[in-house]
C-alpha positions as CSV (number, residue, x, y, z in Angstrom):
1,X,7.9,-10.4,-24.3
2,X,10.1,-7.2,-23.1
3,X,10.4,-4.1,-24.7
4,X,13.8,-3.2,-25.2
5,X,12.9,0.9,-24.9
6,X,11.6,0.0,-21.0
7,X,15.2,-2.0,-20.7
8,X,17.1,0.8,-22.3
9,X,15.7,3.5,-19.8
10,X,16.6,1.1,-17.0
11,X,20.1,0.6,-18.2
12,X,21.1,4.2,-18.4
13,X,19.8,4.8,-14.5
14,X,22.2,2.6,-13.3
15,X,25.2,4.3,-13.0
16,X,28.7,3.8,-10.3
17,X,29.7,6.2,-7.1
18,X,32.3,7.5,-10.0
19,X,30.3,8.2,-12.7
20,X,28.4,10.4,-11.0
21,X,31.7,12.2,-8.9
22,X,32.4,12.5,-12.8
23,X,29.5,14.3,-13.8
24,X,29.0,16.4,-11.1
25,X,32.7,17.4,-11.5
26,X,31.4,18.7,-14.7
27,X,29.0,20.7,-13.7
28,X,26.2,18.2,-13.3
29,X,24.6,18.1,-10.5
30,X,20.9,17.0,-10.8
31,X,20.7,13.5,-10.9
32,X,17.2,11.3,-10.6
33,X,16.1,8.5,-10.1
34,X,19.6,6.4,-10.6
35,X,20.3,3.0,-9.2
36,X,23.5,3.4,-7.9
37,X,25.4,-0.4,-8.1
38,X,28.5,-1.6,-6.2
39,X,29.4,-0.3,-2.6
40,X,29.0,3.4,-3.8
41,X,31.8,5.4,-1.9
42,X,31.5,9.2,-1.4
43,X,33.7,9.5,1.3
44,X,35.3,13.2,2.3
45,X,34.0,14.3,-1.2
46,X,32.6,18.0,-1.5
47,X,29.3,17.4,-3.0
48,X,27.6,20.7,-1.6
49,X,24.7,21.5,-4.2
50,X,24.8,17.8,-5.6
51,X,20.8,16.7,-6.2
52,X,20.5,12.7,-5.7
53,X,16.5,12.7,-5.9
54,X,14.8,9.4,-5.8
55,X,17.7,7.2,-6.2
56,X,18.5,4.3,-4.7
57,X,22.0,4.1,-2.8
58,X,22.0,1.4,-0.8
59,X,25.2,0.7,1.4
60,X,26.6,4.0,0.1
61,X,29.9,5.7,2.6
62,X,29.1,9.1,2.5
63,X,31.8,9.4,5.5
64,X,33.1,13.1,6.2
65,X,31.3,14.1,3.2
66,X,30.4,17.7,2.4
67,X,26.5,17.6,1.7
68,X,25.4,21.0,2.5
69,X,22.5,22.4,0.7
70,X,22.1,18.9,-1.6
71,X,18.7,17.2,-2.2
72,X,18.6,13.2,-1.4
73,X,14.8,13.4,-1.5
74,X,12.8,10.4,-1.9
75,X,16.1,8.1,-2.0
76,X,16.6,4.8,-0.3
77,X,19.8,5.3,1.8
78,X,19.8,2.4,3.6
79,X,22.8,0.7,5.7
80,X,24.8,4.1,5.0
81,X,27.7,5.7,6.1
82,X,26.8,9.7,7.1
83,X,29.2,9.5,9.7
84,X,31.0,12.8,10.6
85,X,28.8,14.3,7.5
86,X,28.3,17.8,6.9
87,X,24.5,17.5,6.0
88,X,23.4,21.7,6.7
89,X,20.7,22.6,4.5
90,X,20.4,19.0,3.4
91,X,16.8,18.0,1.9
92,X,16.7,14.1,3.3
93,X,12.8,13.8,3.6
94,X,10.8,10.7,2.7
95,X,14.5,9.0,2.4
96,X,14.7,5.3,3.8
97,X,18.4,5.7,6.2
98,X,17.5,2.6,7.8
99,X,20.1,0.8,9.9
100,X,22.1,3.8,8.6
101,X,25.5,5.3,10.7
102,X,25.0,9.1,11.4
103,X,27.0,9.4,14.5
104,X,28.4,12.7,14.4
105,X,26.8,14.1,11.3
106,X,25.9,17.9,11.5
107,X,22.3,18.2,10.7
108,X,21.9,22.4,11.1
109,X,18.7,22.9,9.2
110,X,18.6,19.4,7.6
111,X,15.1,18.6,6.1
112,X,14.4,14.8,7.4
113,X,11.0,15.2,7.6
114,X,8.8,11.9,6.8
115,X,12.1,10.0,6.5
116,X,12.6,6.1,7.8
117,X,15.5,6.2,10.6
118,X,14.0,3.0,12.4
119,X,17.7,0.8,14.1
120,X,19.8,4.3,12.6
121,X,22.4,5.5,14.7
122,X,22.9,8.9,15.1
123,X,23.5,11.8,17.8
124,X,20.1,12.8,19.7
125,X,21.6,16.8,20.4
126,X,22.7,16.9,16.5
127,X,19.4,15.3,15.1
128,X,17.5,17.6,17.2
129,X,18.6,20.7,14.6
130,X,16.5,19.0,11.8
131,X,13.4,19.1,10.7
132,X,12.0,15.4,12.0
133,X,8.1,16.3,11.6
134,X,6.7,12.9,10.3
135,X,10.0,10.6,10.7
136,X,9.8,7.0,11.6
137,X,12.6,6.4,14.3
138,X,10.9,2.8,15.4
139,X,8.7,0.5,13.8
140,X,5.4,-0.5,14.5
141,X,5.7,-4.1,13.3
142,X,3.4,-6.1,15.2
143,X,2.5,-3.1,17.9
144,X,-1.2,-3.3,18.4
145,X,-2.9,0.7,18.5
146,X,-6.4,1.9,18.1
147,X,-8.1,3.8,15.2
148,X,-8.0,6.6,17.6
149,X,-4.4,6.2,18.2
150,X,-3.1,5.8,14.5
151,X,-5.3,9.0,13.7
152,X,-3.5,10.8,16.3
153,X,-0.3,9.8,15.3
154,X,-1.1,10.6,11.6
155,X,-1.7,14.4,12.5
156,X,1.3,14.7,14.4
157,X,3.1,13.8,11.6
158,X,3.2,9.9,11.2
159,X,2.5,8.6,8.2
160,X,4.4,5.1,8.4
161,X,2.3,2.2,10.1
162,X,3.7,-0.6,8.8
163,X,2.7,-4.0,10.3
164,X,0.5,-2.6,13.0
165,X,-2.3,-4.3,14.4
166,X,-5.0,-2.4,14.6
167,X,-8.0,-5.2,14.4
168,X,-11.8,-4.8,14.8
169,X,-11.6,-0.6,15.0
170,X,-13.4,2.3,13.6
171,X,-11.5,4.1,10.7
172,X,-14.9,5.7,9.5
173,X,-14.7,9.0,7.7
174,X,-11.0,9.1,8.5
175,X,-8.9,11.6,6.2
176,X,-5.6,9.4,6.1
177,X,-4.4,10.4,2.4
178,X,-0.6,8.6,1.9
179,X,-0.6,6.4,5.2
180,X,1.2,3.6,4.9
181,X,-0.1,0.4,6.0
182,X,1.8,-2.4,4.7
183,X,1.5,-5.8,5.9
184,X,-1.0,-4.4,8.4
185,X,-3.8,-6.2,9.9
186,X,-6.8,-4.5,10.3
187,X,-9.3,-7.4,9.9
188,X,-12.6,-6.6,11.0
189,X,-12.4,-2.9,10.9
190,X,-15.1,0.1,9.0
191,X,-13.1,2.0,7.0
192,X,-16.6,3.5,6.0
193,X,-15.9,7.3,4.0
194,X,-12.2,6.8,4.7
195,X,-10.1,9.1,2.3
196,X,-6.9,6.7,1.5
197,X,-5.9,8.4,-1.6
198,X,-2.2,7.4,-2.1
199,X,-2.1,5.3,0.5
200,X,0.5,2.0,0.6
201,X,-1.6,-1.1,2.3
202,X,0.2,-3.2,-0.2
203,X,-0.2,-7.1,1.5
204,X,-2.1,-6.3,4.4
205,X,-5.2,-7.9,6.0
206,X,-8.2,-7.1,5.8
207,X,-10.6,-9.9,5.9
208,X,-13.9,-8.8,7.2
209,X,-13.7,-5.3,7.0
210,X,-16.6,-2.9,5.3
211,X,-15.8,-0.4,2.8
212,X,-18.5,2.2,1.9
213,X,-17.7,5.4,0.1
214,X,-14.1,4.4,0.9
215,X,-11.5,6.6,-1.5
216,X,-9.0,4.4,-2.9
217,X,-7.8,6.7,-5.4
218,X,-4.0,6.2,-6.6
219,X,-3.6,3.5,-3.5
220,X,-1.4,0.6,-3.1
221,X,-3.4,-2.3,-2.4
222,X,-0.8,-4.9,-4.2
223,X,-1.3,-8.6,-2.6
224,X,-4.0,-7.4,-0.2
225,X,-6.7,-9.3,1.5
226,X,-9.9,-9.0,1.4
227,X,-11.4,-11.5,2.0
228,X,-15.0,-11.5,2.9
229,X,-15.3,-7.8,2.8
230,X,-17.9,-5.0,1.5
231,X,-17.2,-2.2,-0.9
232,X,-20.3,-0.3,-1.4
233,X,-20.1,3.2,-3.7
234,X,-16.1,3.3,-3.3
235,X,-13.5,5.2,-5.6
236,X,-11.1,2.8,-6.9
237,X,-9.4,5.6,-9.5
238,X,-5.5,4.8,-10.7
239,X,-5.9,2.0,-7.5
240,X,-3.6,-0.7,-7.4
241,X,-5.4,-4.3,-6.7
242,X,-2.4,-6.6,-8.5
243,X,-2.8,-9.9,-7.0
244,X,-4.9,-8.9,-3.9
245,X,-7.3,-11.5,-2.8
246,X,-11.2,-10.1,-3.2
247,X,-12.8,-13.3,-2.6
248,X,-16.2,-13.7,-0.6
249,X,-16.5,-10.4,-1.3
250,X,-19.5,-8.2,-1.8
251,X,-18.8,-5.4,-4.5
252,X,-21.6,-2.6,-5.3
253,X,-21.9,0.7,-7.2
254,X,-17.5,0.7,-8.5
255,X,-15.9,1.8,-11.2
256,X,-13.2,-0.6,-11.4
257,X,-12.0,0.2,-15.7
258,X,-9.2,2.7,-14.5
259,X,-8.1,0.3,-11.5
260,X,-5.0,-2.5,-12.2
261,X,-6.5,-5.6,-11.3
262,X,-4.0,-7.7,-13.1
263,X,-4.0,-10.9,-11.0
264,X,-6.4,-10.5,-8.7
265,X,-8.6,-13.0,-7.5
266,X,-12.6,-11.9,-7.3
267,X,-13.8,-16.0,-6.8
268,X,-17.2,-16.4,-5.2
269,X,-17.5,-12.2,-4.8
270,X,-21.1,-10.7,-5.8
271,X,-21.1,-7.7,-8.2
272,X,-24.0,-5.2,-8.2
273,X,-23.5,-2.3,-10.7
274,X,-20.0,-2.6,-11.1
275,X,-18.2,-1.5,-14.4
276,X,-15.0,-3.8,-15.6
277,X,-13.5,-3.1,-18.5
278,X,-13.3,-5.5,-21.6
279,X,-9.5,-6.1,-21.0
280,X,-10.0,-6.6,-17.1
281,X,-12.7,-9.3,-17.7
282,X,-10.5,-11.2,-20.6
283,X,-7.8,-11.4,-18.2
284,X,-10.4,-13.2,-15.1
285,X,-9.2,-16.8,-14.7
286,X,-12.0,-19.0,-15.0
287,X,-13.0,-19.0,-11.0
288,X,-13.2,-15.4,-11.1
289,X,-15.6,-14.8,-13.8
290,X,-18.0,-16.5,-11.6
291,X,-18.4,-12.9,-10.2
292,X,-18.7,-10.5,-13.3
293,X,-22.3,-10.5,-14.2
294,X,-24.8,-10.7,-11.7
295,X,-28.9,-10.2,-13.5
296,X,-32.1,-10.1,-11.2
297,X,-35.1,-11.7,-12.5
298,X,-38.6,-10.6,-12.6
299,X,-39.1,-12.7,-8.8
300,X,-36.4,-10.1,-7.9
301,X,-33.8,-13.1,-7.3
302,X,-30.3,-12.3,-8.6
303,X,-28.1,-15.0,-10.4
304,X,-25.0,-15.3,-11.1
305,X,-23.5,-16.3,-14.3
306,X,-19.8,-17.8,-15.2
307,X,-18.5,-20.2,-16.6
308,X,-16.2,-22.9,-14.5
309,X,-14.3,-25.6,-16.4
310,X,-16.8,-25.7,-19.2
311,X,-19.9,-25.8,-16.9
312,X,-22.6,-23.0,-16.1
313,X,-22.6,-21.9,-12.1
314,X,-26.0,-20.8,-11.5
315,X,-27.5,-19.3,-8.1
316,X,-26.1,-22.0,-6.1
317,X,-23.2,-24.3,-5.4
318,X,-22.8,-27.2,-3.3
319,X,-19.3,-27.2,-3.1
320,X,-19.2,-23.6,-2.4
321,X,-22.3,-22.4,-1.0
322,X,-24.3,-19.7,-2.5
323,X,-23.9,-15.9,-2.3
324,X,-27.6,-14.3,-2.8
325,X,-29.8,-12.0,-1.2
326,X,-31.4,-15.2,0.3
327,X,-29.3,-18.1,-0.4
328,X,-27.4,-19.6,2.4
329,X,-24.4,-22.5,3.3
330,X,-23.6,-24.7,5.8
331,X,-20.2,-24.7,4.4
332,X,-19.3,-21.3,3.7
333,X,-21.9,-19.2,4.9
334,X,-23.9,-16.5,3.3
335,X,-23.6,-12.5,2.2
336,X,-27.4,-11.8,3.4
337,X,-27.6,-8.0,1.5
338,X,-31.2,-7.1,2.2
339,X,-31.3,-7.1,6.3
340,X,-26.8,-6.1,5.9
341,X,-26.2,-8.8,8.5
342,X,-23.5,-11.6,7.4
343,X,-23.6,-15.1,8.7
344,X,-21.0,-17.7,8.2
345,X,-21.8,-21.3,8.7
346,X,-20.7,-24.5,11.1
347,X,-17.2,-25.2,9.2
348,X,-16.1,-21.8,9.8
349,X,-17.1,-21.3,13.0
350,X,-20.4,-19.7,14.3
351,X,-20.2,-16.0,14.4
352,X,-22.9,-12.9,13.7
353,X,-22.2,-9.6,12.8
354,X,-25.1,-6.7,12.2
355,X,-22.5,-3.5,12.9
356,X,-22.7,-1.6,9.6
357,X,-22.9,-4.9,8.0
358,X,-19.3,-5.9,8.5
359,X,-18.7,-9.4,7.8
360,X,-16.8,-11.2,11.1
């Protein structure tokens, strides 16, 4: 069911090229956050001053137009037309201008710091005027770097690592607040004491890796995977997990009542000490509240409880395998937590991990 308030706020952002030529003829000029629809044409306009914050102009001609001293800010600008634009003073950072036309745009004193300019065309001796700390002018998709070398690239400015490979390395302890790692693989690595407070790794892979006193405050982690990983003492505050894949996972010492997992998929993870909240648990398909309560009994075993198409999983599954301090699988392997060594079993292929406990 929709709320019609939600659809009404939507409705009056979406606005034309000459609504808003209207507006700011009026004296407007700060508008945020519009969808702009159509091919939006701005052409040879004066729009010095004009504030376009975080809207989305997609195929907009902003040919021979007068920008100086106007905010675009946080827009998405891509396939544009800046050709012969006058953009001095212009505030373009963290703007997406990919595939955009800047040839012969005058960038004196132009902001496009952290901006996307990855298959743009523009002038290298007029680009070189702007501000281009943190700007993206290729991408990384499928480019394989090192912890070392993404943490370099980061403090020079970086922040965009979308689709890198970056597989089996050693983010531990890295301070990588807002990097963005979509569709990434890093399966394998220790992101052990990582700080990735706003950080996008929305869809990316990350089967096998070890998270302890990992930061995941305010991050994007939308249609991850995580399969087979460790999160041990972690912050998971305002942290998106919609539809991200936490099976096979082992999950210790989280609060996850202020994280969205709507849709997410916890089957077969073990839980030790981890608070859900009332809503989050309701919301568990049947497979994943296999994982919510874990007791140990007096012989210091642990159980888990849930409830699968009307039956009562206890410690151990055939079909499955067991996850237990000292349970084990030929099937599926085993989460050994006392000796932090993982094994998983014939089917999946022999392999043995005892680094930090990483799962392989």
């Amino acid at each position: 069911m929709f709320d019609i308030k939600e659809v009404v706020k939507v409705v009056k952002k979406i606005k034309t090229a000459e609504e808003i030529l209207k507006a700011y003829k009026d004296g407007k000029q700060e508008s945020t956050g519009l969808i702009v629809t159509g091919t939006p044409d701005f052409s040879n306009k004066n729009l010095r001053g004009i504030k376009l914050k975080d809207c989305t102009i997609i195929n907009g001609n902003f040919k021979n137009a007068d920008l100086t001293d106007a905010d675009l800010s946080g827009s998405d600008l891509s396939n544009s037309v800046f050709a012969g634009a006058m953009l001095k003073n212009t505030n373009l950072s963290h703007t997406n201008l990919y595939s955009s036309n800047l040839k012969g745009a005058k960038f004196q004193n132009a902001n496009l710091s952290n901006s996307s300019l990855v298959d743009a065309a523009y002038d290298e001796s007029e680009i070189k005027q702007a501000n281009t700390k943190g700007a993206v002018f290729e991408s990384l998709k499928g480019k394989r770097m090192t912890a070392q070398d993404i943490k370099k690239a980061y403090i020079e400015g970086r922040k965009d690592f979308s689709g890198v490979i970056a597989t089996g390395q050693d983010f531990s302890d890295m301070k990588l607040p807002g990097i963005i790692l979509s569709k990434a693989n890093l399966g394998g690595s220790w992101l052990d004491g990582a700080d990735l407070t706003g950080a996008k790794i929305d869809s990316a892979e990350l089967t096998n890796c070890s998270f302890r006193r990992t930061t995941f405050k305010n991050t994007n982690c939308s249609g991850a995977t995580f399969f087979w990983s460790v999160f041990e003492n972690c912050i998971f505050d305002g942290a998106n997990f919609r539809k991200a894949n936490i099976t096979w996972c082992k999950i210790a010492n989280i609060d996850l009542a202020s994280a969205d997992v709507t849709d997410t998929d916890f089957s077969w993870s073990v839980m030790e000490g981890t608070e859900l909240s009332e809503t989050q648990i309701a919301s568990m398909g049947p497979e994943s509240l296999v994982t919510v309560k874990r007791d140990k009994t007096e012989g210091g075993e642990s159980t888990i409880y849930g409830q699968v198409a009307g039956g009562i999983i206890g410690r151990s599954s055939s079909t499955y395998g067991a996850i237990d301090r000292r349970a084990s699988s030929e099937s599926y392997g085993s989460i050994i937590s006392g000796e932090e060594t993982a094994y998983m079993g014939n089917t999946a292929g022999t392999t043995y991990a005892k680094k930090k406990g990483a799962y392989n």
